[in-house]
C-alpha positions in Angstrom: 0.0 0.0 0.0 1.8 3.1 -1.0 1.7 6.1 1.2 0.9 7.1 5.0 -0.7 4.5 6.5 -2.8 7.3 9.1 -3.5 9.0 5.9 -5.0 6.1 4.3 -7.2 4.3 7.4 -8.1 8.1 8.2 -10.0 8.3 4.7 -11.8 5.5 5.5 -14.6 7.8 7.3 -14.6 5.5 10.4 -13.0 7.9 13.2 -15.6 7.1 15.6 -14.1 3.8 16.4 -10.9 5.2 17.5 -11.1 7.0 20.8 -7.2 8.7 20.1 -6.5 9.2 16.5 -2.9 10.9 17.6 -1.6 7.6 18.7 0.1 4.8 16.7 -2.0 3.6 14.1 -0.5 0.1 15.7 -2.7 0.8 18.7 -6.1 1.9 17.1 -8.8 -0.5 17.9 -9.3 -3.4 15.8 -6.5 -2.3 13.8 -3.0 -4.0 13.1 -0.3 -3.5 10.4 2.7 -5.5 9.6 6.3 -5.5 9.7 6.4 -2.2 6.8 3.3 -0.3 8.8 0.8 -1.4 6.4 -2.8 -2.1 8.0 -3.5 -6.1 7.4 -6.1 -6.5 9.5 -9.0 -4.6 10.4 -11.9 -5.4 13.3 -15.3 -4.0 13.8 -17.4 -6.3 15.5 -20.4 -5.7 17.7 -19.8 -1.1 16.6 -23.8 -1.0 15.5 -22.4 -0.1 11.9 -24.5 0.4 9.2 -22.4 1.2 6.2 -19.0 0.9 5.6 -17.2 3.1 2.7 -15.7 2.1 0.0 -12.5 3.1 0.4 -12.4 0.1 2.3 -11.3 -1.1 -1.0 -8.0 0.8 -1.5 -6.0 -1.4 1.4 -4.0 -3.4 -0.9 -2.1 -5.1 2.5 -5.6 -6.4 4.1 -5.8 -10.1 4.8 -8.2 -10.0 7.2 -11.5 -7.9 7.3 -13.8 -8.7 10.1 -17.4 -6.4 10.1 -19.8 -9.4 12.1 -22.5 -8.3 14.1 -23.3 -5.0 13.0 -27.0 -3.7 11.1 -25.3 -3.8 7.8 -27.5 -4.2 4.8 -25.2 -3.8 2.1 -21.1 -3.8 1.9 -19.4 -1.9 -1.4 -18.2 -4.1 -4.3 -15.0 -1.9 -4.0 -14.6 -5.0 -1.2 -13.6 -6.8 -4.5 -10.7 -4.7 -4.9 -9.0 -6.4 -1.5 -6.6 -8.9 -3.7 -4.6 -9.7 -0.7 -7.5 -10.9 1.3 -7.7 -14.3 3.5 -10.4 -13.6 5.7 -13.6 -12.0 4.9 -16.4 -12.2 7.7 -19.4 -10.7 7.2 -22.4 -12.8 9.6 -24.7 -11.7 11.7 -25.8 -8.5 10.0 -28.5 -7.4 7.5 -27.4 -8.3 4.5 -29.9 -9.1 1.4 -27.3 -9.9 -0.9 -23.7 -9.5 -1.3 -22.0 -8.2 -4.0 -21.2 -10.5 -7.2 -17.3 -9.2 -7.0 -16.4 -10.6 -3.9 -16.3 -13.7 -6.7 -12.8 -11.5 -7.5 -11.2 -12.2 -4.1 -9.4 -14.9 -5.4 -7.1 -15.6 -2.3 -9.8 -15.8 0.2 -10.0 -19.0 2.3 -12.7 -18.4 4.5 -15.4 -16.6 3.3 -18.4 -16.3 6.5 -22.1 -14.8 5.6 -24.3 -16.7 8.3 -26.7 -15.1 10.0 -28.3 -12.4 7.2 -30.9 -12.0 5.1 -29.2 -13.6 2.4 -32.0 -14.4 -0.8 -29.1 -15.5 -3.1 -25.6 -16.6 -3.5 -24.2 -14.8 -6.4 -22.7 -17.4 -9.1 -19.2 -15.1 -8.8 -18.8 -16.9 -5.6 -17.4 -20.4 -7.4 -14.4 -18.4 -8.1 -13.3 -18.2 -5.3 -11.1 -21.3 -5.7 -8.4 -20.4 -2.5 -11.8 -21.1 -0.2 -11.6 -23.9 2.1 -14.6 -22.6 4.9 -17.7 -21.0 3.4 -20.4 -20.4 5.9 -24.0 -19.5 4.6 -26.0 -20.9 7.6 -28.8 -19.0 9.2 -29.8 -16.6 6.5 -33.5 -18.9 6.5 -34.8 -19.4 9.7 -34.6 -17.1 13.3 -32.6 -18.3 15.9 -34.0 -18.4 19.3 -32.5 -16.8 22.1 -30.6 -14.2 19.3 -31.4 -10.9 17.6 -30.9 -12.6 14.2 -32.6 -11.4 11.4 -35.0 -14.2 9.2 -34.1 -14.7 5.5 -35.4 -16.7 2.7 -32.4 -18.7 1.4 -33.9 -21.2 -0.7 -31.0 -22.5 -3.2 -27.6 -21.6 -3.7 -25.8 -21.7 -7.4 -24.1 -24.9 -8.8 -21.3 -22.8 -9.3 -20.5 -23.2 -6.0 -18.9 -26.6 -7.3 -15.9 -25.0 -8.6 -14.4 -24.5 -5.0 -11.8 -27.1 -5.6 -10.1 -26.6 -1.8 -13.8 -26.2 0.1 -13.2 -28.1 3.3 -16.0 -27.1 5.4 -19.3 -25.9 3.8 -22.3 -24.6 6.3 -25.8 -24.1 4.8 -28.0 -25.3 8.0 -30.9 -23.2 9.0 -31.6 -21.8 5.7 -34.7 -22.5 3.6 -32.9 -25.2 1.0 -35.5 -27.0 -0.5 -32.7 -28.9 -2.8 -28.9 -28.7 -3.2 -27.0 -28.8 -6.8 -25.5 -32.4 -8.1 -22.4 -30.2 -8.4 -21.7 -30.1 -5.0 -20.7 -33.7 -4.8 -17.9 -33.1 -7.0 -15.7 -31.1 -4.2 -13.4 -34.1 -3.4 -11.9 -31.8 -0.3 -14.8 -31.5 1.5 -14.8 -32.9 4.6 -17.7 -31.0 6.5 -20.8 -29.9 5.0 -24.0 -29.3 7.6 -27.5 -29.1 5.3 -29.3 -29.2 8.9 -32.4 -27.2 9.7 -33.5 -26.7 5.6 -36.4 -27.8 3.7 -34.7 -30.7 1.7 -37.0 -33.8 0.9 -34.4 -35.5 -0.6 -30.6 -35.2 -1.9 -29.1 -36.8 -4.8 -28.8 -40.7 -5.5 -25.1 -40.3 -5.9 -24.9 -40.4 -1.8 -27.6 -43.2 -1.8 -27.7 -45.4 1.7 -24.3 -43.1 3.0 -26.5 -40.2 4.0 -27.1 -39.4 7.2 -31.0 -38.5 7.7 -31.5 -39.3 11.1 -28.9 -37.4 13.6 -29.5 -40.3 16.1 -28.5 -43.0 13.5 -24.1 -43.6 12.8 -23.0 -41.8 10.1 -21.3 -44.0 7.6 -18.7 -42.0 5.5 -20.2 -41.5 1.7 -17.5 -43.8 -0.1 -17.1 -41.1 -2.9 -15.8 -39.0 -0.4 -14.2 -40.9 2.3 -13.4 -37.7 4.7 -16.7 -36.3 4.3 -19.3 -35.2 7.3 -22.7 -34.6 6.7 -25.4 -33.4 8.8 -28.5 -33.1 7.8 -30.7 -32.8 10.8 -30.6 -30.5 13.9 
């Protein structure tokens, strides 16, 4: 990231959350840098945001970007922009939708959503091939005992079986009334929880190795040896 660092975070609009702009940027809150003084990580959990600009975007050093539980309802595509990024988490807000070029964030590994409004998964998301935890649960159903917002997730895109390195997938508590054929394909999953949905059935491919009844053993589907699945509460 070329030039001041202050200068930079400082444009960002958010000096609320720091109580003492005239110290370190090292010692902001929810801010660290790295060994040059670029910012690679920024936190704003539970700070009752509800919009983030999109200069957010022009810190070329962030790996880690952490905005969960605010009242956000949208986040700028300029998010797409963050090339360096590892960590995106984004649950327990507002959201409707999400922005189709997060699908540009091709070094993100974990990628969390859970707990919005989410209506749809844009199909930009199976490029994000770096992914190995992708968390969409809870954007379908309210959770008890929580101020979570209810959604109407009912299907997520195919595309979503390009994700070559997905070890850990999380769609419980949506509204799923199916998932895609492609998702079988992802031959490093070893976690994927379709608990709490609407699914009447799921594809012969898995036949008898599908775990329907959380009291029953799971036998590991023999397609995919490492693979967990949890399909009831």
């Amino acid at each position: 990231m070329s030039g001041s660092v202050c200068t930079d975070v400082s444009s960002l609009r958010l000096h609320e959350l720091w109580s003492d702009e005239t110290a370190p940027v090292a010692e902001w809150e929810g801010v660290t840098v790295d060994s040059e003084g670029n910012v690679n990580t920024l936190s704003f959990s539970f700070k009752e945001l509800t919009s983030v600009p999109a200069e957010l975007g022009q810190l070329a050093a962030l790996t880690s970007l952490n905005l969960s539980w605010n009242q956000l309802s949208t986040v700028p595509a300029a998010l797409g922009q963050l090339a360096a990024l590892t960590t995106l988490n984004l649950g327990d807000n507002r959201l409707t939708t999400v922005p189709a070029e997060l699908g540009n964030l091709t070094a993100l590994e974990t990628l969390i959503l859970s707990g919005n409004q989410l209506t749809s998964v844009p199909a930009e998301q199976g490029n994000l091939t770096a992914l190995t935890l992708l968390d969409l649960s809870a954007n379908g159903v309210p959770q008890t005992g929580f101020a979570r917002p209810t959604g109407t997730l009912i299907s997520v895109p195919a595309e979503l079986g390009n994700l070559a390195a997905l070890e850990t997938l999380s769609l419980g508590r949506n509204q799923l009334e199916s998932v895609p054929q492609e998702l079988w394909g992802l031959t490093a999953l070893k976690s994927l929880d379709l608990s709490g949905n609407q699914l009447t059935s799921l594809p012969a491919v898995l036949g008898k190795a599908v775990q329907v009844d959380s009291i029953k053993p799971v036998p590991k589907p023999p397609i995919v040896p490492a693979l967990e699945i949890i399909t009831s509460c």
